[in-house]
N, C-alpha and C positions, 0 to 999 in steps of 0.2 A: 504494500500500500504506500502510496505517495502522502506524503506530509509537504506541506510546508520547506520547512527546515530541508528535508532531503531534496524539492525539487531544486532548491538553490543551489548544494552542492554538487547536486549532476551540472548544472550549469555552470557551475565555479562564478556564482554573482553574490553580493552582497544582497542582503534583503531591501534596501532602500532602490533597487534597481528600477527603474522606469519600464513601462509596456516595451518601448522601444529596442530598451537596451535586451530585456528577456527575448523578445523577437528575432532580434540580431545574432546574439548569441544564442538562439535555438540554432538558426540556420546558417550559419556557423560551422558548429559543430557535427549538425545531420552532413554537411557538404565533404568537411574531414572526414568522417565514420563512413561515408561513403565511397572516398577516394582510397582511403585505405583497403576495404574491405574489395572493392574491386582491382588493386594493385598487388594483392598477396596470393598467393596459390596454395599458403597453407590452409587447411580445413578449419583447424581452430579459433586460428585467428581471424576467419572472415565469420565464422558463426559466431564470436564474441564480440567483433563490431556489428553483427544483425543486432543483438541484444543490446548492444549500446543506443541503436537505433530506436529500437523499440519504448527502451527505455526514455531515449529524448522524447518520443512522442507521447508516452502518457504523460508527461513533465509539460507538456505540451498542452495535452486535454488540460490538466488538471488547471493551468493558469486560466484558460478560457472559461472552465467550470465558475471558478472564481473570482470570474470578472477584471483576471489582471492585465488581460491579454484583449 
């Protein structure tokens, strides 16, 4: 379950972050996790950045849930 507290760490932002900046730095990140994940040929490492993915996006939902987004 997402809290709070843990979406900002996935995100590496303080809590005082702006819609903006949360935005930015979602897609950001999804774009990283992406390049990586399609640059590696190992198996593990591209199914741990899916998960990383996954994970931004409920980080994702969850701001929009709560009207930060």
């Amino acid at each position: 379950m997402i809290t709070e507290e843990r979406a900002f760490n996935i995100l590496e932002l303080h809590e005082s972050a702006t819609a903006e900046e949360i935005v930015a730095r979602y897609e950001n990140l999804k774009d990283q996790y992406k390049k990586i994940k399609e640059e590696t040929e190992d198996l593990r490492t591209r199914l741990a950045y899916q998960l990383k993915q996954i994970e931004l996006d409920d980080v994702f939902i969850y701001f929009r849930r709560k009207q930060r987004i």
